[in-house]
N, C-alpha and C positions, 0 to 999 in steps of 0.2 A: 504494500500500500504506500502510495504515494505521503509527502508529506503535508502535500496540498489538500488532498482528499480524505489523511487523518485530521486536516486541523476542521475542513466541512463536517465531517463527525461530530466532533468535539462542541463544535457552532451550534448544530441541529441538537444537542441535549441541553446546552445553555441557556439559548431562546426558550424551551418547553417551560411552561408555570410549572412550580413547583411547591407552592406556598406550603403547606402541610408540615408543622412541627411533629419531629420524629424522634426518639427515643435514640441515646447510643447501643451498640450494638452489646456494648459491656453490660446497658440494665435490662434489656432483653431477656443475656443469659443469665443474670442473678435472677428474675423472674421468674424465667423455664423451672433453675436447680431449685429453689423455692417450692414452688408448687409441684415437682416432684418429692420434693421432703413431706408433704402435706400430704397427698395421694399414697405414699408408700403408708404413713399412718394411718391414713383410712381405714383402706383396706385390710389393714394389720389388724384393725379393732373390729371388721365387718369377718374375718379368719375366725375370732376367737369363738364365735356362737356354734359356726359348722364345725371346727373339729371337738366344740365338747360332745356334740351330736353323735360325731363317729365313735368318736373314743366309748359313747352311752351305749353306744347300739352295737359295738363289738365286744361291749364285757357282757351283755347278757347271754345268758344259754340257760338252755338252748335257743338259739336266734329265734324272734320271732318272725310270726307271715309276713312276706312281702318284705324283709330285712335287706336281702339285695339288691332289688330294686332302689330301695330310699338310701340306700350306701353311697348305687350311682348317680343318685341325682346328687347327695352332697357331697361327693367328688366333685362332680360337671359343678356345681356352685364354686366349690373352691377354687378349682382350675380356670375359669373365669374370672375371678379374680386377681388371680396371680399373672393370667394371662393380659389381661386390662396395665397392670404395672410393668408386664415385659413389652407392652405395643409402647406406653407413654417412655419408657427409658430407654426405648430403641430410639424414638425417636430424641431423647435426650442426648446421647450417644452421636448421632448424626450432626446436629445444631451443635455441640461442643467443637467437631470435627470442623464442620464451616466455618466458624468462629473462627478456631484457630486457622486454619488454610488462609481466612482473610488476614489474619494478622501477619502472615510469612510474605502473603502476597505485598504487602505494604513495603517488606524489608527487603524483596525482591525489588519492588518498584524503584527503592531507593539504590538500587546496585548490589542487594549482597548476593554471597554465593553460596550457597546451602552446600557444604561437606558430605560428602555421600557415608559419614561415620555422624553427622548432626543428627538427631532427636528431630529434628524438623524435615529432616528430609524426605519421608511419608506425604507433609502435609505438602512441601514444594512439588513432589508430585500428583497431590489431588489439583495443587493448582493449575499446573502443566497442561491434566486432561483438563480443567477447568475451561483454560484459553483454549483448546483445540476446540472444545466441542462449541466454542462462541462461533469460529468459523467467521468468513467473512462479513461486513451488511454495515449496518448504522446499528449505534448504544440504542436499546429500547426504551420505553418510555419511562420517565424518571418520574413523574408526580401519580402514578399507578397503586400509591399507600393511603391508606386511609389519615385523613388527618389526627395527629391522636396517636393513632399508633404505635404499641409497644411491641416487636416481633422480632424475628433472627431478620426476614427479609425487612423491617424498615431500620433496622440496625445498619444493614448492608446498604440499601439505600441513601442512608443519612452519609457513608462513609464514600459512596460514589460522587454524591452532592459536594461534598466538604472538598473533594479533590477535582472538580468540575468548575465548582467555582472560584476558587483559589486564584489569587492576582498570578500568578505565576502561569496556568491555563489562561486564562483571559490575555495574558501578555502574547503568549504563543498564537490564539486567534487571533488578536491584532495584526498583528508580526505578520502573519500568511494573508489577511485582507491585505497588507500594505506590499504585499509582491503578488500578489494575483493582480493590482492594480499597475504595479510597475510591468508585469509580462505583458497585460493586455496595451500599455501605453505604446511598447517597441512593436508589439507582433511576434514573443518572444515563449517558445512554447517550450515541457519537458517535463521529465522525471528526475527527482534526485538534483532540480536547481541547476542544472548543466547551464542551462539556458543562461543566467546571470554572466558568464563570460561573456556573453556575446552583445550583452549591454553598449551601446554605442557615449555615452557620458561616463566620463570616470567618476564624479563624486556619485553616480546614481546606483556603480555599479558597486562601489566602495560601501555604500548603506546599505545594501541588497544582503550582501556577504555578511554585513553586520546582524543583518537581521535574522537571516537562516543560521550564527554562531548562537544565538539567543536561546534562539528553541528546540537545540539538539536533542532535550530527551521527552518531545514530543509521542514517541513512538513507546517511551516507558508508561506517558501519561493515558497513553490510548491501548497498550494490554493489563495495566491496572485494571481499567474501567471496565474490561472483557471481560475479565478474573472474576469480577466482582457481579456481574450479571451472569454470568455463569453459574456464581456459586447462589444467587437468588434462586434460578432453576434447578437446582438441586436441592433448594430447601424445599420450594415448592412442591417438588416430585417427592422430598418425604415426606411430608406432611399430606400429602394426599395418601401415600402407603398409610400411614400412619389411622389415618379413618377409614379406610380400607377396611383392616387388617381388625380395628375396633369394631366395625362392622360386623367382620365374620366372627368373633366373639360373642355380642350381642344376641347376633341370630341362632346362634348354635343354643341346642339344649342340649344336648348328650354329650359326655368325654368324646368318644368315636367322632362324633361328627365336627367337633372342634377341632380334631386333628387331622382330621381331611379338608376341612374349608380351609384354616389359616394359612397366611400365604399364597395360598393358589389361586382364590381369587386376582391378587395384584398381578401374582404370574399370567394367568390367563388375559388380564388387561391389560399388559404393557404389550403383550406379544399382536392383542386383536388391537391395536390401536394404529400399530403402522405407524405410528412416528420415532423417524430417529433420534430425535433429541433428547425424545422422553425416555427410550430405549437406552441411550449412552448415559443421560444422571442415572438411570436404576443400575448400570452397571459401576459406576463409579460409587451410589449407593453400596452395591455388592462390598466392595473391596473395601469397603469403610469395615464394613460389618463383620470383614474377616478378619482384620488387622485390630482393631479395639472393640474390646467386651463393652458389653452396655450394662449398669449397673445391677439390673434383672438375674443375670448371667453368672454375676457374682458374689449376689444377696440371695440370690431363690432358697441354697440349701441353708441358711440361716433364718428366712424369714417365719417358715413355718412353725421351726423350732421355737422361735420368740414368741410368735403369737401362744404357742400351748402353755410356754411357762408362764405369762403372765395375764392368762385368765383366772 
C-alpha cells in the first residue's frame, strides 16, 4: 500500500463522528474479572442445595423408586451449572488474551521486537494473524459502540481513536494532502514518492522530501489500526461462541444431551456460514484455547469440593 493511499485510510476514519465516551480497555477487563468472581459464587451457592440432594439420595437403601432417574436430573442441574461458569471463563480467557495481544501490538507499533524466548511472543503472534486476517480495504467504522459503553470491543475502540486522532496522525494526513496537492500542481504521479525528484522548483522539491521525512512511520500507524480491528473481530466472534454455546446449555435437559449439543452447534455454524473471516477469528479462537486454560479448567476439580464443604 501506497503511502498516499494509507494516509486516504487514515483521512476516511478521522472524518467519521465519533462522539460516544468509551470506557478504557483496562476497566473493561476489571469489569469482565469482577463479574466472573460474582458468577463463580453464585453458582457455588446454587451447587450447595443439589449435591446435599445427591449425597441424601445415595445414603438411602435401599434406593428408592425412580432414584435414578432424579440422580440424572440432579446431575444434568449441576453440570449446567458448572457448564454456565466454563462458557463465561472461556470466554474470560479469550478477552484476557485480546487485551493482552492489544497491549504487544502497541509495543510493536512503537518498534519492539518480540524474542522468540519473550513470554509475549504467543500474543505477537495472535497479532500477526490479527493483521493478516485485516487483509487489504479501508479501517471500519469507528463510532459503531454504543455511547456508554463499557466492553473489550469499546476498550479497543477507545485505543484505535486515541491513536487516530493523535497530533502526530493528523500531522501525517496533513503532510500527504500537502503533496497530493504538490503532485497534482506538476503533473507528477507514483508510488513510494519517486515522483518528488522530478519536481521542476528546488525549494518545492526540498519541502516535498521534508514532508515524506515527517511521516515515515505512517505505515506503523496504519497496521496498529488493522491489529486492533482485527482483534474487535475476534472478540466479537467470541462473544457470539460464547451465547452460543450458553445457549446449548440452556436448552439441554439431560447430561447426554448437553454433551452432544455443546460446541457443535458453533461448529456447525461457523462451517454453514461460508464466511472466511468468521472462519479465521474461530481458528485463531482455537489456538487461544489451546495454549491458555481458562479458569473453568483449573477451578472445576476444586469447585465442587468447596461447594460440599461449606454447606
Amino acid at each position: 500500500m501506497s503511502k498516499l493511499v494509507a494516509a486516504a485510510v487514515l483521512l476516511a476514519a478521522l472524518v467519521r463522528p465519533a462522539c460516544a465516551q468509551l470506557c478504557p480497555l483496562e476497566e473493561a477487563m476489571h469489569r469482565l474479572e469482577d463479574n466472573n468472581v460474582h458468577l463463580k459464587a453464585d453458582l457455588t451457592e446454587k451447587q450447595k442445595p443439589i449435591l446435599r440432594d445427591l449425597d441424601e439420595l445415595s445414603a438411602k437403601s435401599p434406593p428408592p423408586s425412580g432414584a435414578v432417574d432424579q440422580a440424572q436430573q440432579l446431575r444434568a442441574r449441576l453440570i449446567k451449572l458448572q457448564m454456565t461458569y466454563a462458557t463465561n471463563s472461556g470466554y474470560l480467557r479469550d478477552a484476557r488474551a485480546i487485551a493482552k495481544t492489544a497491549d504487544v501490538a502497541y509495543e510493536l507499533r512503537n518498534g519492539r521486537v518480540v524474542d522468540s524466548h519473550s513470554r509475549d511472543q504467543f500474543y505477537s503472534k495472535v497479532a500477526f494473524l490479527a493483521l493478516v486476517s485485516a487483509g487489504p480495504g479501508t479501517i471500519s467504522d469507528l463510532a459503531g459502540v454504543a455511547e456508554g459503553e463499557c466492553s473489550v470491543d469499546a476498550g479497543l475502540t477507545a485505543r484505535e481513536r486515541l491513536e487516530l486522532k493523535s497530533d502526530n496522525t493528523k500531522a501525517h494526513v496533513a503532510a500527504v494532502h500537502e503533496l497530493d496537492a504538490i503532485s497534482q500542481r506538476y503533473g507528477l504521479k507514483g508510488d513510494n514518492f519517486n515522483w518528488i525528484e522530478r519536481i521542476p522548483d528546488a525549494q518545492t522539491k526540498k519541502h516535498a522530501r521534508t514532508l515524506v521525512a515527517n511521516f515515515k512511520d505512517m505505515d506503523a500507524v496504519i497496521t496498529y489500526v488493522k491489529m486492533l480491528e482485527s482483534l474487535r473481530g475476534i472478540n466479537r466472534t467470541a462473544l457470539m461462541m460464547s451465547d452460543v454455546n450458553q445457549d446449548d446449555v440452556n436448552q439441554s435437559t439431560t447430561e447426554e444431551e448437553l454433551s452432544k449439543r455443546f460446541g457443535q452447534t458453533w461448529d456447525a455454524l461457523v462451517k454453514a456460514s461460508g464466511d472466511a473471516k468468521l472462519m479465521t477469528y474461530d481458528r485463531i479462537l482455537a489456538m487461544i484455547a489451546q495454549t491458555i486454560s481458562s479458569d473453568n479448567l483449573i477451578e472445576a476439580p476444586r469447585q465442587e469440593s468447596a461447594a460440599r464443604q461449606a454447606r
